[in-house]
Wavefront OBJ file of the C-alpha trace (Angstrom):
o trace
v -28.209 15.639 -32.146
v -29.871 12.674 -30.721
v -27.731 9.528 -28.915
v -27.019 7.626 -32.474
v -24.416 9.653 -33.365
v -22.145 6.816 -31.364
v -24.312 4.056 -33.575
v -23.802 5.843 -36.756
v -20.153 6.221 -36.391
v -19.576 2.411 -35.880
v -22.162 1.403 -38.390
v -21.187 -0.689 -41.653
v -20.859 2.038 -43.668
v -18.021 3.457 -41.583
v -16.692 0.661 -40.596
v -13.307 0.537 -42.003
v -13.303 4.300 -40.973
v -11.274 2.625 -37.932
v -8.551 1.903 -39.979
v -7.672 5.561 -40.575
v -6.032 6.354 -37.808
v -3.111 9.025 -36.891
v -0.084 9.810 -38.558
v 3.321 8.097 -38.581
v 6.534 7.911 -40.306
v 7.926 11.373 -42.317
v 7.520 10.676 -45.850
v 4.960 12.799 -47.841
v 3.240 9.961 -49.366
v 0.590 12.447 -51.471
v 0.219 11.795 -54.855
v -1.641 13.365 -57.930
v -4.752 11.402 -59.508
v -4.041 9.132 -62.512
v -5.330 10.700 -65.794
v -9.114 9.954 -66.805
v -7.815 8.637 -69.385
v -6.229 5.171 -68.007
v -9.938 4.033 -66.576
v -12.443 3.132 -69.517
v -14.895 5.898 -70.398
v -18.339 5.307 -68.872
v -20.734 7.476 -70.965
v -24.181 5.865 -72.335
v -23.128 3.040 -70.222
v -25.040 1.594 -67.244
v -23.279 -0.423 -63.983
v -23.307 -3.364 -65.230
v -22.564 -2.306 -68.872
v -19.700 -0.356 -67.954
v -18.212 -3.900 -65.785
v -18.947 -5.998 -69.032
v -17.440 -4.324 -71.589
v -14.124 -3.105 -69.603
v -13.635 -6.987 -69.396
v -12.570 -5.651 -65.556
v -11.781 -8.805 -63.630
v -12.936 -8.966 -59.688
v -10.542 -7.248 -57.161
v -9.741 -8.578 -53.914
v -9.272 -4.955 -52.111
v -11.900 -3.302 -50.542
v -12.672 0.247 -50.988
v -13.936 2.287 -47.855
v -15.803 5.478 -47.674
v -14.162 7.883 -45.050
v -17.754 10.062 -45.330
v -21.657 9.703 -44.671
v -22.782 13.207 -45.886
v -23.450 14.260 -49.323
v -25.636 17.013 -50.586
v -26.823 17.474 -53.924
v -24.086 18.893 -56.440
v -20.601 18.873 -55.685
v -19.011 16.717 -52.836
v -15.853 15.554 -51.714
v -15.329 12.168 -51.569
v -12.935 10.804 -49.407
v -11.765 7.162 -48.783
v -9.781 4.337 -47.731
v -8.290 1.258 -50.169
v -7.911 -1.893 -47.862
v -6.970 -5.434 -48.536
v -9.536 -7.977 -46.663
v -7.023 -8.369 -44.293
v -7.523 -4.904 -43.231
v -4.827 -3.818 -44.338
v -3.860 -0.084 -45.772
v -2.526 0.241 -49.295
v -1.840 3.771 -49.829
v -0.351 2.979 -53.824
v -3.238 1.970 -55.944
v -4.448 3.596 -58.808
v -8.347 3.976 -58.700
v -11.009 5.860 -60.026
v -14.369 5.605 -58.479
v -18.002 5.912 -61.047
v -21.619 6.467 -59.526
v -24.959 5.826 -60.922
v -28.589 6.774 -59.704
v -29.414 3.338 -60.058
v -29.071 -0.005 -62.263
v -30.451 1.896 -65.445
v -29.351 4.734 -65.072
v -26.266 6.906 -66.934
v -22.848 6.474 -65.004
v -20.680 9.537 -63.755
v -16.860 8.466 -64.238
v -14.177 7.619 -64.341
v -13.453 9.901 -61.699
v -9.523 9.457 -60.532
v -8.609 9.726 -56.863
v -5.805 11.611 -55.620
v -3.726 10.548 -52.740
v -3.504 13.071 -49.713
v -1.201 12.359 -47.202
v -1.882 12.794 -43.113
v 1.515 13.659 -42.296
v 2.626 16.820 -40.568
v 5.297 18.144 -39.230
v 7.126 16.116 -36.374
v 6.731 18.893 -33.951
v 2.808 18.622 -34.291
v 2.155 14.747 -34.240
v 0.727 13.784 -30.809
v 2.374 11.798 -28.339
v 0.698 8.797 -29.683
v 1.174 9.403 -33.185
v 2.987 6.643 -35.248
v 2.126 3.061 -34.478
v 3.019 0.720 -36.351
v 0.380 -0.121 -38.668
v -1.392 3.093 -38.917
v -2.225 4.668 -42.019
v -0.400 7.796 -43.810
v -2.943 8.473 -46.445
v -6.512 8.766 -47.207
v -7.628 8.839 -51.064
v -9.749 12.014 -52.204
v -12.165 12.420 -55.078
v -12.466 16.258 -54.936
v -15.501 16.695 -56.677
v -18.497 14.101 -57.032
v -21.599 15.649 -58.463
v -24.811 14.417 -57.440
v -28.345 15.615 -59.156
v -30.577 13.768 -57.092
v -31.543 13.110 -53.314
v -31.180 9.145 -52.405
v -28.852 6.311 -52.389
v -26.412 5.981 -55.743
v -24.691 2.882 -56.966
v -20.697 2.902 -56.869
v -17.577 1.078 -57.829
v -14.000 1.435 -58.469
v -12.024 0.579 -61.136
v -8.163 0.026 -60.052
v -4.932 -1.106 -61.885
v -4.081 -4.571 -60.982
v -0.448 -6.014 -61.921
v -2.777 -8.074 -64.639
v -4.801 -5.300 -66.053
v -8.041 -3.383 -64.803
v -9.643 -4.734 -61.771
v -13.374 -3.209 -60.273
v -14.611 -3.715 -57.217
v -18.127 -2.084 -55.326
v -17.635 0.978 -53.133
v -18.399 -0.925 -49.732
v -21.696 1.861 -48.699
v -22.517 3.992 -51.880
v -23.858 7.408 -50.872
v -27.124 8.556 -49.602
v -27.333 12.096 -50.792
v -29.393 14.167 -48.285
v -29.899 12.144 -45.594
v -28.096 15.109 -43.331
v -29.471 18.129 -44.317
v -29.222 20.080 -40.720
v -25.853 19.999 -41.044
v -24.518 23.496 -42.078
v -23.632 23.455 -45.931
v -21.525 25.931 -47.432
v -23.382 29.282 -47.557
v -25.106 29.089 -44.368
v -24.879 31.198 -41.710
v -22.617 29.260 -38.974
v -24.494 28.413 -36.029
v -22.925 30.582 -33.204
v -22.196 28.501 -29.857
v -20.085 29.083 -27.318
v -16.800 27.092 -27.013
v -14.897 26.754 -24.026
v -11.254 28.578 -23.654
v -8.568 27.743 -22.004
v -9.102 30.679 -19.435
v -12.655 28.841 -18.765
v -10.648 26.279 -16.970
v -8.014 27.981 -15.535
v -5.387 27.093 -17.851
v -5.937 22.956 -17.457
v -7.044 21.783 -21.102
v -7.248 17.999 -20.322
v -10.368 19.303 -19.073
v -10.924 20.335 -22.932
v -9.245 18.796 -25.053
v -8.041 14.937 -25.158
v -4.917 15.285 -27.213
v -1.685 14.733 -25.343
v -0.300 16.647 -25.257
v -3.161 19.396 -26.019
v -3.582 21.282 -28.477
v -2.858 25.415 -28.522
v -6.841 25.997 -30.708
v -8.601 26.945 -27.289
v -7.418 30.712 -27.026
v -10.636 32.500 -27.782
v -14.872 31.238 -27.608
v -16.157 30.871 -31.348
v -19.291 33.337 -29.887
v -17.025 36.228 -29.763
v -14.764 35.749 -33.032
v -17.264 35.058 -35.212
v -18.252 37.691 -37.630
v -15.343 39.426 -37.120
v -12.601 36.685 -38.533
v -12.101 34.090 -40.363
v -12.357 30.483 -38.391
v -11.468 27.269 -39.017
v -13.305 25.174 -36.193
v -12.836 21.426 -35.970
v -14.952 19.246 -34.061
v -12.333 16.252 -33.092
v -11.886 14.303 -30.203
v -8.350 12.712 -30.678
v -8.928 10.199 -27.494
v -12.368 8.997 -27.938
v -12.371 9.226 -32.081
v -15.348 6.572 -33.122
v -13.451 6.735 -36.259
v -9.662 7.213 -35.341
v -8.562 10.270 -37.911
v -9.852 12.310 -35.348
v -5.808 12.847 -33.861
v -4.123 13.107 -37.338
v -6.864 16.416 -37.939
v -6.116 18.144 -34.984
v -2.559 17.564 -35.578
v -3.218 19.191 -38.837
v -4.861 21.803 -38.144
v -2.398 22.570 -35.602
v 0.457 22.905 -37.743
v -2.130 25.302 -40.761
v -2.992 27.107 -37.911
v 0.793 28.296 -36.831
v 1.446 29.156 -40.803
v -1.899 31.790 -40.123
v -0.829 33.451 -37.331
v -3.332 36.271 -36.419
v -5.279 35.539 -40.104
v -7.687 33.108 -38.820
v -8.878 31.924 -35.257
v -8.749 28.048 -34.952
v -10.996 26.531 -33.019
v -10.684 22.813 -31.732
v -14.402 21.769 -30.087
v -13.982 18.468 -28.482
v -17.189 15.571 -28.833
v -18.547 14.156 -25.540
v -19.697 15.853 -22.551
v -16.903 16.091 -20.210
v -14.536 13.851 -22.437
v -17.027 10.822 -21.316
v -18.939 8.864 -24.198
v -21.906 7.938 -22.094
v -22.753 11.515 -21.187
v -23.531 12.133 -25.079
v -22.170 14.666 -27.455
v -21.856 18.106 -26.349
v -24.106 21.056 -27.097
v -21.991 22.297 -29.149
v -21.834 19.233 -31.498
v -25.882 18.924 -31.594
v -25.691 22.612 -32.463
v -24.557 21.623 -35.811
v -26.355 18.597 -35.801
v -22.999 16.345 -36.859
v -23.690 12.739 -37.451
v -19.822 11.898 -37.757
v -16.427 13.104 -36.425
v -14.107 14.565 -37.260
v -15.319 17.595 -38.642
v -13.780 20.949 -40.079
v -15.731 24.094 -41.304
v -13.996 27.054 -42.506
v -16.047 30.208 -42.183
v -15.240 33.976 -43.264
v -15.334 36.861 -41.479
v -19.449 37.544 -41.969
v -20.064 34.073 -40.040
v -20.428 32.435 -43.088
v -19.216 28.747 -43.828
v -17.245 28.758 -47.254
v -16.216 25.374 -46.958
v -16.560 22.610 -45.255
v -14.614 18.812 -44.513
v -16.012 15.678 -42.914
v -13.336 12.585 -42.132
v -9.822 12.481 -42.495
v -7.672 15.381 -44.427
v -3.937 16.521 -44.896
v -2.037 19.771 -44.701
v -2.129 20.515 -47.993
v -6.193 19.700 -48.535
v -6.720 22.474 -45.258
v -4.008 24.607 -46.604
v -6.441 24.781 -50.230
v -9.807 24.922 -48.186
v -8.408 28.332 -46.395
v -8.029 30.438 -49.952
v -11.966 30.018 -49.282
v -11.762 32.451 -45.999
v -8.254 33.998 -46.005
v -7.778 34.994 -49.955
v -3.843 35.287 -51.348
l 1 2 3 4 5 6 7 8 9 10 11 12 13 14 15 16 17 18 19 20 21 22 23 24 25 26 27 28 29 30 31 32 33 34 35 36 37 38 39 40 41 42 43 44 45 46 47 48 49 50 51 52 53 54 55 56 57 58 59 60 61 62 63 64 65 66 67 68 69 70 71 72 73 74 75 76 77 78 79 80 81 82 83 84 85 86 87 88 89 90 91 92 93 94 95 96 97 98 99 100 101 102 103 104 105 106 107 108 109 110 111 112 113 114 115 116 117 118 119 120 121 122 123 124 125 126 127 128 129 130 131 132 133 134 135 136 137 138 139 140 141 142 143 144 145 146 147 148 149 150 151 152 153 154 155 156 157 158 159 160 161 162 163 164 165 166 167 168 169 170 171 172 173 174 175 176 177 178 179 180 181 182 183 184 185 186 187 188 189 190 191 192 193 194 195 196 197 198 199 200 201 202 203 204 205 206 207 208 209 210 211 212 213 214 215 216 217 218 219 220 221 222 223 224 225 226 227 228 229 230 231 232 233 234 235 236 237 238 239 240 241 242 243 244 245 246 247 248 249 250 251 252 253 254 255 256 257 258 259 260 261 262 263 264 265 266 267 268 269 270 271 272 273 274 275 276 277 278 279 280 281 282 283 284 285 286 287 288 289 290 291 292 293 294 295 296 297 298 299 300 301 302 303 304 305 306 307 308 309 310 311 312 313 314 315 316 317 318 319 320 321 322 323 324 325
C-alpha cells in the first residue's frame, strides 16, 4: 500500500470518522431499523423528484459515512448521524436512498439499524469511556450497487415536524479499491507477529492498554486449517478512532469461541510509529482504511468481511459465515 493511506484516512470523506471513537457507558443502545414503510417510496423517482414530492424540509444534522470501499452488489453501509456541532445523536430515525446519477432510478428507502459499540466492562480498554464519545454507529446492511463509479445519496430522517432529508456528506465510489480482498478470495497469507516473537512484551505489538490476548498464534500457520477472524486495528494511533472499540470487540467474540476460531489482532504502522508507514502486513491486503475485520474459513477463504466501526452483535452474525451453528 503506498504512503496515502494516512491522507486517505483524514480526507473529507472520512472526516467525521473521528467522531467514532471507543466505547463508554453500559447501556445497549442497539436498535432495530424503522419499517420501509415510514420513509416515502422512491421508485420511478429521480433525486431531486424524490426531495420534491416528499415535501421533505432541509435537516440541520449531518450524516457521515464510517466506509470508503464498496464493490459492486451488496455492501454494508455503515455511518455516523452528527449535529454541525459535531455532536453524536445515536436516536434518529433515517433511511438512506442512492442513485447512479441525477437521472437516474433511486434505490430506497433503505432504513438504518442502530448497532451499539458496547462490550462487556471487563473488555473496554483502559481508556475507554470519555465523556463525549460515541456508543453507536448506524448500519445499512445491504446497499446494492450495479455499477462501478460515484452514486448520489441522501437521507431522509424523522424530524419532531415531519420528514427532514439531508445529502450523505461523500456518496460512494464503487470500485475504487479493488485489491482489497472481497469475499471469496483466497486470503492473502502473511505472517503476523506472536506474542512469543517478542518474548512475551506486546506493547511491542499491540497499542491497546492494556493489550489485547489475539497474538497467540502467526496467521501463516493457522490459516487453512481454522477459521480466523483477523482485525487490522491500531487502538493508539486509529486515523479514525473506532479502531479501540473493535479490538475491544473482538476481544470479548473471541472469548465466547474458545478453540472455534483463531483471532488475530495485526496492528497498522511499522513499529507502532506513523512515519515509518503501514506495515507489510497491511500493504499485503492493500487496506486504504482502518479498522478492518475479515472473517475467513478454514480453506483460507474470506467469507466476510467489515471495514469501520462494528458491535458485538454485528461480529457475533458475521461468524455464522466461518463457524456454522
Amino acid at each position: 500500500m503506498p504512503p496515502h493511506l494516512h491522507r486517505s484516512l483524514a480526507a473529507a470523506a472520512c472526516a467525521l470518522l473521528l467522531l467514532l471513537p471507543g466505547c463508554g457507558g453500559s447501556e445497549d443502545t442497539s436498535r432495530p431499523a424503522p419499517a420501509a414503510t415510514e420513509f416515502p417510496a422512491a421508485k420511478g423517482k429521480t433525486i431531486a423528484g424524490l426531495l420534491h414530492d416528499s415535501g421533505a424540509k432541509p435537516s440541520k444534522l449531518v450524516i457521515a459515512p464510517a466506509a470508503q470501499t464498496f464493490d459492486r452488489g451488496a455492501n454494508r453501509y455503515p455511518f455516523g448521524v452528527f449535529t454541525v456541532g459535531q455532536e453524536q445523536v445515536d436516536d434518529a430515525d433515517v433511511a438512506l436512498y442512492f442513485a447512479r446519477d441525477a437521472k437516474g432510478p433511486v434505490q430506497g428507502p433503505l432504513p438504518a439499524q442502530v448497532t451499539s459499540l458496547e462490550t462487556k466492562p471487563a473488555y473496554r480498554a483502559r481508556d475507554a469511556g470519555a465523556p463525549g464519545e460515541a456508543t453507536t454507529v448506524y448500519v445499512v446492511p445491504k446497499v446494492r450497487f450495479d455499477r462501478n463509479g460515484p452514486w448520489l445519496g441522501i437521507a431522509m430522517l424523522k424530524g419532531e415536524h415531519g420528514l427532514e432529508a439531508t445529502r450523505i456528506t461523500a456518496t460512494p465510489v464503487v470500485g475504487a479499491f479493488p485489491r482489497i480482498p472481497q469475499v471469496g478470495d483466497k486470503a492473502p497469507v502473511i505472517h503476523t507477529p506472536t506474542a512469543a516473537d517478542v518474548g512475551g512484551d506486546l506493547a511491542k505489538i499491540d497499542t491497546r492498554v492494556p493489550p489485547d490476548q489475539m497474538h497467540k498464534v502467526d496467521f501463516a500457520d493457522v490459516v487453512g486449517k481454522k477459521p480466523i477472524v483477523l482485525v487490522f486495528a491500531t487502538p493508539a494511533l486509529c486515523q479514525s478512532r473506532v479502531c479501540g472499540p473493535v479490538v475491544d470487540v473482538a476481544q470479548q467474540v473471541a472469548d465466547a469461541y474458545g478453540d472455534e476460531a483463531d483471532f488475530i489482532h495485526m496492528e497498522i504502522w511499522k513499529d507502532n510509529d506513523i512515519s515509518k508507514g503501514p506495515r507489510p502486513q497491511v500493504q499485503a491486503y492493500h487496506l486504504e482504511t482502518e479498522p478492518w475485520a475479515f472473517l475467513i474459513d478454514r480453506n483460507g477463504i474470506v467469507r466476510d468481511r467489515i471495514e469501520g466501526a462494528f458491535g458485538v452483535s454485528e461480529l457475533e452474525e458475521a461468524m455464522r459465515t466461518i463457524v456454522p451453528g
